[in-house]
Residue frames relative to the residue before (quaternion, step in Angstrom):
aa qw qx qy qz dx dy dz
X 1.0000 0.0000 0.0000 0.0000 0.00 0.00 0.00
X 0.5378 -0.6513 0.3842 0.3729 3.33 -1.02 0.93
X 0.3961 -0.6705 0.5371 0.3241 3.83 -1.05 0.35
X 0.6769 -0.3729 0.4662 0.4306 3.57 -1.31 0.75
X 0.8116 0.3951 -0.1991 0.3815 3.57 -0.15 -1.88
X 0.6853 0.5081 -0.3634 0.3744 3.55 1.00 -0.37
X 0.3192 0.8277 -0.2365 0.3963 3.09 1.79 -0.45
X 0.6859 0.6301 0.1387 0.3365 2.78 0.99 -2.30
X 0.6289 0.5742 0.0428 0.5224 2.77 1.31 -1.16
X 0.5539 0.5949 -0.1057 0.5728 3.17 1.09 -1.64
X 0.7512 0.5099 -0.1268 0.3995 3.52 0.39 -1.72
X 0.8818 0.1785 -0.1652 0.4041 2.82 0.47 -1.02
X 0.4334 0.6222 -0.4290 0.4910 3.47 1.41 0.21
X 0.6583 0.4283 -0.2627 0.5606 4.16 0.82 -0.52
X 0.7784 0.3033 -0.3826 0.3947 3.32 0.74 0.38
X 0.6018 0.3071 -0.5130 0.5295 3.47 1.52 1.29
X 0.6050 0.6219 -0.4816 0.1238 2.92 1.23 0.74
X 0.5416 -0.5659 0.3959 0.4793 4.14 -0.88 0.84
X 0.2009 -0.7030 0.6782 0.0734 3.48 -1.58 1.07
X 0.7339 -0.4107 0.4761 0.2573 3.57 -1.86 0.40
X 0.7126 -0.4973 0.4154 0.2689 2.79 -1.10 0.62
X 0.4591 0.8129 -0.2127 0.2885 3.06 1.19 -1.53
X 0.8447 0.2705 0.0678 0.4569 2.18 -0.22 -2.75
X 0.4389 0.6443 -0.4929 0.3864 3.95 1.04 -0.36
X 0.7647 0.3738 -0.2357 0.4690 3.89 0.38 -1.22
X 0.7052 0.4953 -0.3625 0.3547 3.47 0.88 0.01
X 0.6301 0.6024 -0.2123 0.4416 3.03 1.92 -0.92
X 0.2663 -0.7351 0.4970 0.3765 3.29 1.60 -1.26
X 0.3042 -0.6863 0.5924 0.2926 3.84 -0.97 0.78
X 0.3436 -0.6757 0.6508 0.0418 2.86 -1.80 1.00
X 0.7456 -0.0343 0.0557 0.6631 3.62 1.08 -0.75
X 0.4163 -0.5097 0.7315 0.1784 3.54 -2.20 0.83
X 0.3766 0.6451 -0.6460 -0.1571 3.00 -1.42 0.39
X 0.7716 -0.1861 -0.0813 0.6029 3.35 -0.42 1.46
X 0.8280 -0.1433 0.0226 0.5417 3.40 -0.39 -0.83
X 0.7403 0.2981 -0.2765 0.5355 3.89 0.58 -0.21
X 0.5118 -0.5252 0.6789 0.0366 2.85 -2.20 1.26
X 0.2060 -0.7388 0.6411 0.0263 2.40 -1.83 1.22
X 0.2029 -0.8715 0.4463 0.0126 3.38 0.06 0.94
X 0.5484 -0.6634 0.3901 0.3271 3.52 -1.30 1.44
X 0.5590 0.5521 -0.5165 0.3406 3.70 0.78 -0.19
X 0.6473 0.6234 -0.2595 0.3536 3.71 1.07 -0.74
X 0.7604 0.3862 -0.1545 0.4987 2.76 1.87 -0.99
X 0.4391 0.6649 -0.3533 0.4902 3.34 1.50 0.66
X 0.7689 0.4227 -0.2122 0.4302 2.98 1.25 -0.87
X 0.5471 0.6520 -0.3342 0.4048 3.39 1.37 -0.31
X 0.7661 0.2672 -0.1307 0.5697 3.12 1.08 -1.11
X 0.0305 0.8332 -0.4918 0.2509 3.97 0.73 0.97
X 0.7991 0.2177 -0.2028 0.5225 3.14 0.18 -1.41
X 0.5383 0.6281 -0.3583 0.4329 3.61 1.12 -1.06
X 0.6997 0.3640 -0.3408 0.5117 4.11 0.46 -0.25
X 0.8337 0.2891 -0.4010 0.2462 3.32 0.84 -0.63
X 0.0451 0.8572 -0.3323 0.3909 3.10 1.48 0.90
X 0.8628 0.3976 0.0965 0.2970 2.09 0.06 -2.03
X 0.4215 0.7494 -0.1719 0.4809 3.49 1.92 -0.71
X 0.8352 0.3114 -0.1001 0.4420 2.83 0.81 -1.40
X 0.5522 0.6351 -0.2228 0.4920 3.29 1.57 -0.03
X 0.6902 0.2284 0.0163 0.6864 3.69 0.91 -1.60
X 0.1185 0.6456 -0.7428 -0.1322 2.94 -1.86 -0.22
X 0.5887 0.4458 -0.4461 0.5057 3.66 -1.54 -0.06
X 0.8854 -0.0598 0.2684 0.3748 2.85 -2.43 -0.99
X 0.6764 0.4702 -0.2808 0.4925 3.54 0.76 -1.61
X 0.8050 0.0834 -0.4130 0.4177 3.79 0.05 0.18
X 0.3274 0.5836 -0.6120 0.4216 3.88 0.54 0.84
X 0.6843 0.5144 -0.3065 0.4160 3.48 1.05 -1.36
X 0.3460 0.8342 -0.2019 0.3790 3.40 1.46 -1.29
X 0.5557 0.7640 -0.1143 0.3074 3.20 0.25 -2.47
X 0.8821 0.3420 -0.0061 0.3238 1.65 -1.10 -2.85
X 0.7159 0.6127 -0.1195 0.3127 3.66 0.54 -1.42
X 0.6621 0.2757 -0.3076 0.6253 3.42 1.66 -0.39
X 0.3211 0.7731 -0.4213 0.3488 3.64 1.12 -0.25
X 0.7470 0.4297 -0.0015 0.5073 3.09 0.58 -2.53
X 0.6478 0.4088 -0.4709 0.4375 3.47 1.02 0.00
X 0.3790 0.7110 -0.3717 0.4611 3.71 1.33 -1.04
X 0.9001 0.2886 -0.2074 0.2521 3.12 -0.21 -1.23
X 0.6499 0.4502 -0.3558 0.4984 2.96 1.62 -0.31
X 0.4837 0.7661 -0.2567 0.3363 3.34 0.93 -0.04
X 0.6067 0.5442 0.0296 0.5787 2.83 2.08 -1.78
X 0.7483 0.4475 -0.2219 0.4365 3.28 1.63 -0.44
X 0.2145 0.8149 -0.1661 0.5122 2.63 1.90 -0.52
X 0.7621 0.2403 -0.1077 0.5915 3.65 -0.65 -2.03
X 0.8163 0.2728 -0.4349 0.2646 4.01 -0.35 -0.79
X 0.6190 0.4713 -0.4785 0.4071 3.85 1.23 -0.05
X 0.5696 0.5768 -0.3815 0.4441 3.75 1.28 0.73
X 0.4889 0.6601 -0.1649 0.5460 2.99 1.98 -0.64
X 0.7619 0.4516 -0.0727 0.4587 2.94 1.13 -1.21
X 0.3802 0.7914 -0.1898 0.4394 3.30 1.92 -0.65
X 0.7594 0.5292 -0.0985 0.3655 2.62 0.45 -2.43
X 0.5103 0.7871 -0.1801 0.2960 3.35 1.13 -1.50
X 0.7868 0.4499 0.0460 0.4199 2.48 0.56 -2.07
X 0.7445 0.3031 -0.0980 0.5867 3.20 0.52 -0.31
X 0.0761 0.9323 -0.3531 -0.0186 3.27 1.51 0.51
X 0.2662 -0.6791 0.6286 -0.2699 2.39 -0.40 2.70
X 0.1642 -0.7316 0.6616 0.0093 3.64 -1.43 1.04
X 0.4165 -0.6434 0.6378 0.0764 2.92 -1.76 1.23
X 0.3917 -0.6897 0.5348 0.2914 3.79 -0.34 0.95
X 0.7240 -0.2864 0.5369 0.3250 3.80 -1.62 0.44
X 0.8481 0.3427 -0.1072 0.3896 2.95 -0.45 -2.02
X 0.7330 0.2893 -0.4766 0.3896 4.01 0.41 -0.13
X 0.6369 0.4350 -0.5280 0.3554 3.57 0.82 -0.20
X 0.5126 0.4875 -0.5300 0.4676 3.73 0.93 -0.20
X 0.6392 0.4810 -0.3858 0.4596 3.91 -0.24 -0.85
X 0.5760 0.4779 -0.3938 0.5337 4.10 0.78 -0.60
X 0.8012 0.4211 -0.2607 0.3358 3.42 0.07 -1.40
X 0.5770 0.5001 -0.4231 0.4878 3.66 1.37 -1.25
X 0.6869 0.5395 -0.3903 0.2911 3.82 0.60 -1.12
X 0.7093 0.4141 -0.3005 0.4849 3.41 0.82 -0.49
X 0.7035 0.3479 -0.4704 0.4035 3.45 0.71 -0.04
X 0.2803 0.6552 -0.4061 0.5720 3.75 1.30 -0.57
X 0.9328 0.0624 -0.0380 0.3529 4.16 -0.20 -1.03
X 0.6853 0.2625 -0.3780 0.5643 3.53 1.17 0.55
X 0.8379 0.1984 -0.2489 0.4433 3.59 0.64 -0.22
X 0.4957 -0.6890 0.3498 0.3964 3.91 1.52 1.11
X 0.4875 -0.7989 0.0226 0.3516 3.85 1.00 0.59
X 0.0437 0.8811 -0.4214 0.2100 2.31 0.78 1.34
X 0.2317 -0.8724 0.3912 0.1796 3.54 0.05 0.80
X 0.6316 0.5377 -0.2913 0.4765 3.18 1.07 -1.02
X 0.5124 0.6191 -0.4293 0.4122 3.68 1.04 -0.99
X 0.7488 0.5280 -0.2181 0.3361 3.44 0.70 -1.51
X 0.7594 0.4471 -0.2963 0.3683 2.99 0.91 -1.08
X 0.4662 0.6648 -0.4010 0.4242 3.67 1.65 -0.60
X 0.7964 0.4335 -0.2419 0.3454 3.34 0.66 -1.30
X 0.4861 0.4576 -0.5582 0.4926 3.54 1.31 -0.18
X 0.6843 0.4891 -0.4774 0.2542 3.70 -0.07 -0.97
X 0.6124 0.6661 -0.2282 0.3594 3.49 1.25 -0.75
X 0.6245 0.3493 -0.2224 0.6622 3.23 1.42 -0.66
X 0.7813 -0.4454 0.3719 0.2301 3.97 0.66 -0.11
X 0.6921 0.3243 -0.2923 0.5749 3.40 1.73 -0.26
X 0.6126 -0.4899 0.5947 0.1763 2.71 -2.26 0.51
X 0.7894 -0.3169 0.4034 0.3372 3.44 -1.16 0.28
X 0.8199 0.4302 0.0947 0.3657 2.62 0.16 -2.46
X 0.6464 0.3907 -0.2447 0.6080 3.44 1.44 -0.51
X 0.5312 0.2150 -0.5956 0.5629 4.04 0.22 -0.05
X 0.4030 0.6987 -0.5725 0.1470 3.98 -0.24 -0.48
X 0.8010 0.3861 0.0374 0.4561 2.29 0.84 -2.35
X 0.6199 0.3071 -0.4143 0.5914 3.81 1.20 0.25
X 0.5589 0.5028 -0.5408 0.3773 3.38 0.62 0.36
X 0.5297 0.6516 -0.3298 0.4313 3.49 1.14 -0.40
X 0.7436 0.4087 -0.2431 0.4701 3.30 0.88 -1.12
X 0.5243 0.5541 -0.4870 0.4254 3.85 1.21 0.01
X 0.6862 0.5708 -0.2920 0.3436 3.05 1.05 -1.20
X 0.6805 0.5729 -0.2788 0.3618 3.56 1.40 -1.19
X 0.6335 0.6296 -0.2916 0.3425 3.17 1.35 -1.01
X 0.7309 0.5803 -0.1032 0.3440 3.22 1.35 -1.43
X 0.6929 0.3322 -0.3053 0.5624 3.22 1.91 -0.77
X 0.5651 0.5883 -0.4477 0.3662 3.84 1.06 0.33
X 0.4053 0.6467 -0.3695 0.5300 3.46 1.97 -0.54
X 0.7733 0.3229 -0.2952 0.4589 3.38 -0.34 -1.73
X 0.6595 0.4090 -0.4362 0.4556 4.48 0.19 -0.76
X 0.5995 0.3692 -0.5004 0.5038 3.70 0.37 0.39
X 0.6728 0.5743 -0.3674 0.2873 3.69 0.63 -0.45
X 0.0085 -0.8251 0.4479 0.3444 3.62 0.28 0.22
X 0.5726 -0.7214 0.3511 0.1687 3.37 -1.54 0.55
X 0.5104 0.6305 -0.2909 0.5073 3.38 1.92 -0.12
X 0.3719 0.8152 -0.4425 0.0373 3.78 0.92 -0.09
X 0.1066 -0.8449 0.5120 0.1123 3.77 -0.13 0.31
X 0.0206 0.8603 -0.4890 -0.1424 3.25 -0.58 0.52
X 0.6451 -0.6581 0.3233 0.2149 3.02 -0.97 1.12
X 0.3719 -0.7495 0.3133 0.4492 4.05 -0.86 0.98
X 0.5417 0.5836 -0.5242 0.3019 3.40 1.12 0.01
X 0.5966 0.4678 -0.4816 0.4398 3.87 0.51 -0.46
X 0.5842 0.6598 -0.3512 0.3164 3.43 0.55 -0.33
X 0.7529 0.4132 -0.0927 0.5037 2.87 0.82 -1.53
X 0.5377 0.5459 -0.3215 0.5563 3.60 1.73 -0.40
X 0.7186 0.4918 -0.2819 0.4029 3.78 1.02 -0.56
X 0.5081 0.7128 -0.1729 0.4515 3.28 1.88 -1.00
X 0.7356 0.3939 -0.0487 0.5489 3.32 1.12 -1.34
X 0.6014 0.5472 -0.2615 0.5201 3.68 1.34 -0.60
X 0.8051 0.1720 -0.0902 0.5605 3.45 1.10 -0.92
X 0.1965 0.8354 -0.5089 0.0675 3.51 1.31 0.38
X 0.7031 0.5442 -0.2787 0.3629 3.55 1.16 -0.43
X 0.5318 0.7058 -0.2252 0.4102 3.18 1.47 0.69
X 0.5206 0.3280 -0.2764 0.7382 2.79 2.35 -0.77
X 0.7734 0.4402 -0.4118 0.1964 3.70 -0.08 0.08
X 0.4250 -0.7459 0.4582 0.2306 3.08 -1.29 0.74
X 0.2971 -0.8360 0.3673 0.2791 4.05 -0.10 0.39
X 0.6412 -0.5292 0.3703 0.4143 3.11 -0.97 0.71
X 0.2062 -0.7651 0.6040 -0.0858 3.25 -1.38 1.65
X 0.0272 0.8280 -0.5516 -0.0966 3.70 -1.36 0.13
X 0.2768 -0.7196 0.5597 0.3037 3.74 -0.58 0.68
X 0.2168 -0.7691 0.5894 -0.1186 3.05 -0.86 1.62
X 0.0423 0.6509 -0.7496 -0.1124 3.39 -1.06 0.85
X 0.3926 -0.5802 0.7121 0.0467 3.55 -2.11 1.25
X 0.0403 0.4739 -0.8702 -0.1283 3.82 -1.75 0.86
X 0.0709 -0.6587 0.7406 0.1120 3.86 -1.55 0.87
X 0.1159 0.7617 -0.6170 -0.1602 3.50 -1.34 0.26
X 0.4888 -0.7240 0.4738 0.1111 3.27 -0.71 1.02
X 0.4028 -0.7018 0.5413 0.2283 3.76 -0.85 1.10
X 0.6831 -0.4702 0.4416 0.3424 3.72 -1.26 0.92
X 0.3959 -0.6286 0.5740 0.3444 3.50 -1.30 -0.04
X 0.1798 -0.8791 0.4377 0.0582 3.11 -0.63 1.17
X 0.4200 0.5429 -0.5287 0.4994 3.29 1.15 1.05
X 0.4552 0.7125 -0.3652 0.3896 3.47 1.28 0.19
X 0.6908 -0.0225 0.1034 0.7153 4.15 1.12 -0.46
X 0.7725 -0.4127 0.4092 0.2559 2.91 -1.94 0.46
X 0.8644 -0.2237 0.1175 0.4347 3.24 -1.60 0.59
X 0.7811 0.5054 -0.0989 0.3531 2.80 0.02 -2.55
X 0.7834 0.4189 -0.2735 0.3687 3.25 0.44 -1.44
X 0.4670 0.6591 -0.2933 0.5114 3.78 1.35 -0.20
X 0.5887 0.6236 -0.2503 0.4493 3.29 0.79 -1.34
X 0.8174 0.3334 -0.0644 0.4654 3.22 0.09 -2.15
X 0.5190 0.4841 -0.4808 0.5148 4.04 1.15 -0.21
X 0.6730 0.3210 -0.4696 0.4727 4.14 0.28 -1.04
X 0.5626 0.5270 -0.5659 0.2925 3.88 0.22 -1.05
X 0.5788 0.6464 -0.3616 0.3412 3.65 0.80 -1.69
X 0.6655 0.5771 -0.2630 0.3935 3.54 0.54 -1.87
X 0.6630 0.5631 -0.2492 0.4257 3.44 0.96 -1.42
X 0.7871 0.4098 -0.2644 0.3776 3.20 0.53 -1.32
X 0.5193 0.5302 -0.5115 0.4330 3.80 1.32 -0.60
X 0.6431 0.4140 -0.4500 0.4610 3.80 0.42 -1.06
X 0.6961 0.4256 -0.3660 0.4476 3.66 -0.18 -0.16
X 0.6752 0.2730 -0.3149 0.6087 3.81 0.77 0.11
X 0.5409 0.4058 -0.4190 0.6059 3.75 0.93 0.15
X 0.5483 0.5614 -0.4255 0.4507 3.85 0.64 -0.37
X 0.7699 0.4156 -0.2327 0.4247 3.16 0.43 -1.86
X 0.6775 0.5794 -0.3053 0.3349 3.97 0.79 -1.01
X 0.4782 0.4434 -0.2988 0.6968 3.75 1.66 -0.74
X 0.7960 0.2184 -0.4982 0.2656 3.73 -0.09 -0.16
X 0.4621 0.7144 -0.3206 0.4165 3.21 1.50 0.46
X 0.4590 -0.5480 0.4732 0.5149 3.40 1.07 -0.18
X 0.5143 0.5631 -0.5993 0.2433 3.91 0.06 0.76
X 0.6945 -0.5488 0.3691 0.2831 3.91 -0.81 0.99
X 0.4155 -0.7549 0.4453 0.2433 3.20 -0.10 0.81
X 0.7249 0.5676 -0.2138 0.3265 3.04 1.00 -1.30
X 0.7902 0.3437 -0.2351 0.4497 2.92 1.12 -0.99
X 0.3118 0.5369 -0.5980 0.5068 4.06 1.30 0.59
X 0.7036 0.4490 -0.4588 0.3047 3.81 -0.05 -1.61
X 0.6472 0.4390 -0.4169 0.4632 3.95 0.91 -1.06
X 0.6788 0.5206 -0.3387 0.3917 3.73 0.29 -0.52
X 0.8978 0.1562 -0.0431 0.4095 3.47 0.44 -1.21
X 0.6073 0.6595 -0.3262 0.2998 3.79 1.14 -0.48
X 0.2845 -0.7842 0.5200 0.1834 3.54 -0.48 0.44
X 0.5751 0.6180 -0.3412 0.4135 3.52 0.87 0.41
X 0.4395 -0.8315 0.1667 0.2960 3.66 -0.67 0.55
X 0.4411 0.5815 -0.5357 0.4246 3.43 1.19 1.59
X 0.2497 0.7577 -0.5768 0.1752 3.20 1.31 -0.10
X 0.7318 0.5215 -0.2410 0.3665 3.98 0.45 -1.10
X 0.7242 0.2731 -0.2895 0.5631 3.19 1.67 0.07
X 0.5971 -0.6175 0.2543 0.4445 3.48 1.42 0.80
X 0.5392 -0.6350 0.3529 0.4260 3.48 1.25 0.71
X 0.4263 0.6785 -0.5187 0.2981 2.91 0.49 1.44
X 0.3426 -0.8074 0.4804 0.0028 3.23 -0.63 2.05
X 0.5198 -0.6981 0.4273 0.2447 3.48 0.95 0.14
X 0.6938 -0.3392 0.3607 0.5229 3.80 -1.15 -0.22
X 0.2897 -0.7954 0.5293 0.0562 3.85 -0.64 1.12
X 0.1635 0.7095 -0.6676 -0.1559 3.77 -1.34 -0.87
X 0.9129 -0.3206 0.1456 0.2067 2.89 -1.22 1.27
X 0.7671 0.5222 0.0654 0.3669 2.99 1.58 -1.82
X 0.4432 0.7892 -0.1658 0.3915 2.54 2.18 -0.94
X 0.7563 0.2791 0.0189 0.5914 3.33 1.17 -2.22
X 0.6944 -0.3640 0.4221 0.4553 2.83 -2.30 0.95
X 0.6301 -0.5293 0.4323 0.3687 3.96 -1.76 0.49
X 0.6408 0.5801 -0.3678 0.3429 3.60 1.38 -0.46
X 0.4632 0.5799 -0.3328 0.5817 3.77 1.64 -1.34
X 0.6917 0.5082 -0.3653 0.3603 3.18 0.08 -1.76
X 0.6801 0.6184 -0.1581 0.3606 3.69 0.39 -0.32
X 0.7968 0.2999 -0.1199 0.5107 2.92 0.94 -1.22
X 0.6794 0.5272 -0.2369 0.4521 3.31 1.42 -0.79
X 0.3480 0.7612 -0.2378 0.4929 3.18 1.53 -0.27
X 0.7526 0.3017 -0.1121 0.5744 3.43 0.29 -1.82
X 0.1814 0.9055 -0.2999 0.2391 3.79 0.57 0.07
X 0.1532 -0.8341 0.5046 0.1618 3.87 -0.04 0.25
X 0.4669 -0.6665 0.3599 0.4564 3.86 -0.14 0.26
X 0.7772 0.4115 -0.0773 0.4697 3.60 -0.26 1.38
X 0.4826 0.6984 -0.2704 0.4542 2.93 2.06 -0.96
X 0.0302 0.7499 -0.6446 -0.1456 3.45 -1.53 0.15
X 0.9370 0.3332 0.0228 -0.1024 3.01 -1.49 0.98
X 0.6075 0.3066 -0.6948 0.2329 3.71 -0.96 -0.67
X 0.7788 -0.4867 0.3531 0.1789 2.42 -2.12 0.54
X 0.0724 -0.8068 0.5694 0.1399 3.92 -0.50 1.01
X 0.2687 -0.7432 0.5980 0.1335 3.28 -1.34 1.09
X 0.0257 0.8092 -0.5395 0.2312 3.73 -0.71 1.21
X 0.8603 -0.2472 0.0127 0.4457 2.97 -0.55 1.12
X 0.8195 -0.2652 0.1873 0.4723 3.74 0.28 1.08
X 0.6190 0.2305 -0.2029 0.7229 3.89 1.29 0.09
X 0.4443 -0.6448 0.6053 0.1428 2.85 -2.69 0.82
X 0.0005 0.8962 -0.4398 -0.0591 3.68 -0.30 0.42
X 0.4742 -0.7686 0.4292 0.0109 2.99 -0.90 2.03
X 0.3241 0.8105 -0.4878 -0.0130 3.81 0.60 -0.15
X 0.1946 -0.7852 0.5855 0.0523 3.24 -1.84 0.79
X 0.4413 -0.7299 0.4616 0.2440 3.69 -0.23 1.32
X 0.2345 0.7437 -0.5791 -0.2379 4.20 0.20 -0.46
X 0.8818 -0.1345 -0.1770 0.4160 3.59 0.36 -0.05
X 0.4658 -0.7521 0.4278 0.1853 4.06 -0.93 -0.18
X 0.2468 -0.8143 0.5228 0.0512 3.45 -0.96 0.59
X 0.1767 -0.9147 0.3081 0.1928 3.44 -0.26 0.36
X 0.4226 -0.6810 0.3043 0.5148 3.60 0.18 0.29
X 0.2012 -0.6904 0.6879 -0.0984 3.09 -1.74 1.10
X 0.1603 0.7661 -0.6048 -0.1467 2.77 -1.58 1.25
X 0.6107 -0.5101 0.3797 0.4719 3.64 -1.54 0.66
X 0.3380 -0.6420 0.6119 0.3150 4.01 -1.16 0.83
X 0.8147 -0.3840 0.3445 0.2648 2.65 -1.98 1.00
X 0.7627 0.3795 -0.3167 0.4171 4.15 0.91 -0.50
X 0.6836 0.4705 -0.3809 0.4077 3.48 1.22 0.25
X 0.7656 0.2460 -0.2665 0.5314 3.37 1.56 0.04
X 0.2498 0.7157 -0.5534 0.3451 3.56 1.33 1.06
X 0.6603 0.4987 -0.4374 0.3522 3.81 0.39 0.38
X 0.4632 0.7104 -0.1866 0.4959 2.80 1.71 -0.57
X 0.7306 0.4001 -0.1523 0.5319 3.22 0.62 -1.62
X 0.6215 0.4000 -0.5375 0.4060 3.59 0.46 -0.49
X 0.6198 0.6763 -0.3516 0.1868 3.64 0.58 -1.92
X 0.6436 0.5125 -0.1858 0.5372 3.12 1.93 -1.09
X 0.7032 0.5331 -0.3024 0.3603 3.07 0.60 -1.03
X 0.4722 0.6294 -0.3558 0.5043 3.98 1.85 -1.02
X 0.7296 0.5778 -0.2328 0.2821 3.15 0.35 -1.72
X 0.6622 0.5422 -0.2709 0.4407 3.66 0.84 -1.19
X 0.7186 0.4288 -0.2708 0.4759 3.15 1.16 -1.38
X 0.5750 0.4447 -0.5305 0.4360 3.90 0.82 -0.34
X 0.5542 0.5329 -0.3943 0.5034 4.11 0.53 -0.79
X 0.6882 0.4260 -0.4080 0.4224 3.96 0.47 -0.50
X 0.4530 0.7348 -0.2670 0.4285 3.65 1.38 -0.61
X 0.7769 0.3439 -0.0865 0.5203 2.90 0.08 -1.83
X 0.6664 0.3728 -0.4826 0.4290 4.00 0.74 -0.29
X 0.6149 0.6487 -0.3810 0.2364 3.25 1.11 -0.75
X 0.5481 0.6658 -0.1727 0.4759 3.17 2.22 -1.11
X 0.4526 0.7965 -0.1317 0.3787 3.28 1.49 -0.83
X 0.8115 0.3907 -0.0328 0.4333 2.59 0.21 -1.95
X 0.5713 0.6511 -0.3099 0.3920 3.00 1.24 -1.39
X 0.7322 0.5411 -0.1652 0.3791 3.66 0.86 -1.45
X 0.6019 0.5651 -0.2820 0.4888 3.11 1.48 -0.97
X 0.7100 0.2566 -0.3890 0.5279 3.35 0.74 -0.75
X 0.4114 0.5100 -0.6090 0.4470 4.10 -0.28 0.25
X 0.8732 0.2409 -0.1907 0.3783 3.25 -0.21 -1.61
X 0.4614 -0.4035 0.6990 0.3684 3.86 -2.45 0.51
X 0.3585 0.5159 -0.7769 0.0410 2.33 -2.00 1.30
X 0.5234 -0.6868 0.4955 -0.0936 2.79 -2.14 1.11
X 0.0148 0.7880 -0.6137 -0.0469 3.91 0.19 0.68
X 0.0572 -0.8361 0.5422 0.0601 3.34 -0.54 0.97
């Protein structure tokens, strides 16, 4: 069976590949660049999976807008790969044989268990030739080694940027303060169910069990076992145990009280939205964060990485302005 990622692959390899004449006037052009077209069928396919996504996410105006917005990226994108294409050309640079074969064996070797024939069935199935993923396999390969030769490899980064990233993203190494919380909830009757009175005297009831469940835990009864007996909530089967928490977890009101807590503490009883809540703190975690020397490899790897991507736009740009082009 085909793989998702080979799919992917598929996709996004047919949208550097060059089309007919033909199929140009049917597709309509979307973009000039110098001598080659970019055409809306290419850009349909790039962004494919990225709309239907998106479908499921927006509708109306707000995903036309959506759309429209990854489209206009597509297309720049699409301009992009063919003034690298075009690059490559120029400066007529050559892709050995042997790495686009070693690409192609690797992917079949890891999406289709090598099976060759599998592979080759499934290109025909989707519409390609051998000779044509070859030749868009070529252009993955060109694109990528014309990226990385703009990147230099000496980059150093300096400890102040570090220590400026460290502190900028300091919430990233930290963990937040946490507690293992156990919850008794009891929920008030429906009170469209009987008249006034009888409503009345069911919530008073509700009230008064949480207040004798209050008073029994401050007696020395197990928490756990009340939550299996009396809670209406679904940990009740594990004695209303809520596991390690964060703040974020609970409503801002729980989140509060349980919070202020003593290890072990229970309680009073908090009314909130139509239920009573029993909560018990049993132990605590404090926030923690990782110092700046156990994730400083990190921060460079990142910090290297941004600056190669600033390169290559700088390289970009550089091309963009040299080269005619046309969004139409």
């Amino acid at each position: 069976m085909i793989s998702i990622r080979f799919l992917t692959i598929l996709l996004c390899l047919a949208s550097l590949a060059p089309l007919s004449a033909a199929e140009e006037v049917v597709n309509g052009i979307a973009a000039v660049v110098n001598g080659d077209v970019v055409t809306f069928s290419q850009v349909r396919e790039l962004v494919a999976a990225q709309e239907k996504s998106a479908s499921e996410i927006y509708q109306g105006e707000e995903l036309q807008n959506k759309i429209k917005e990854m489209r206009a990226n597509a297309v720049k994108d699409l301009i992009d790969r063919a003034l690298i294409l075009q690059e490559f050309k120029k400066k007529e640079f050559n892709i050995p044989s042997y790495i686009i074969d070693d690409s192609i064996h690797r992917i079949i070797r890891q999406e289709f268990g090598g099976d060759r024939a599998a592979f080759v069935k499934t290109l025909q199935a989707q519409g390609y030739t051998m000779a044509r993923f070859r030749e868009n396999e070529k252009d993955k390969i060109t694109i990528q080694a014309m990226r990385q030769s703009k990147t230099s490899e000496n980059i150093i980064v300096s400890p102040v940027k570090i220590r400026e990233y460290y502190e900028k993203h300091s919430a990233s190494y930290s963990t937040p303060e946490q507690i293992k919380l156990r919850m008794i909830v009891l929920k008030e009757g429906d009170s469209s169910s009987g008249g006034g009175d009888a409503s009345s005297s069911a919530s008073v009831s509700k009230k008064q069990m949480a207040a004798e469940i209050r008073d029994k835990l401050a007696g020395g009864a197990e928490f756990d076992r009340i939550a299996q007996m009396y809670s209406e909530d679904s940990t009740n089967e594990s004695g209303g145990d809520w596991g390690w928490v964060e703040r974020k977890t609970l409503n801002e009101e729980l989140a509060k009280v349980a919070f202020s807590l003593k290890p072990s503490e229970i309680s009073p009883v908090i009314s909130l939205d139509n239920s009573y809540y029993i909560l018990m703190m049993e132990a605590k975690k404090p926030s923690v964060t990782k110092p700046l020397s156990e994730v400083q490899p990190e921060i460079v790897q990142t910090l290297v990485q941004e600056e190669k991507l600033r390169g290559q736009e700088r390289w970009l740009k550089d091309l963009r302005a040299k080269a005619y082009i046309k969004i139409l």
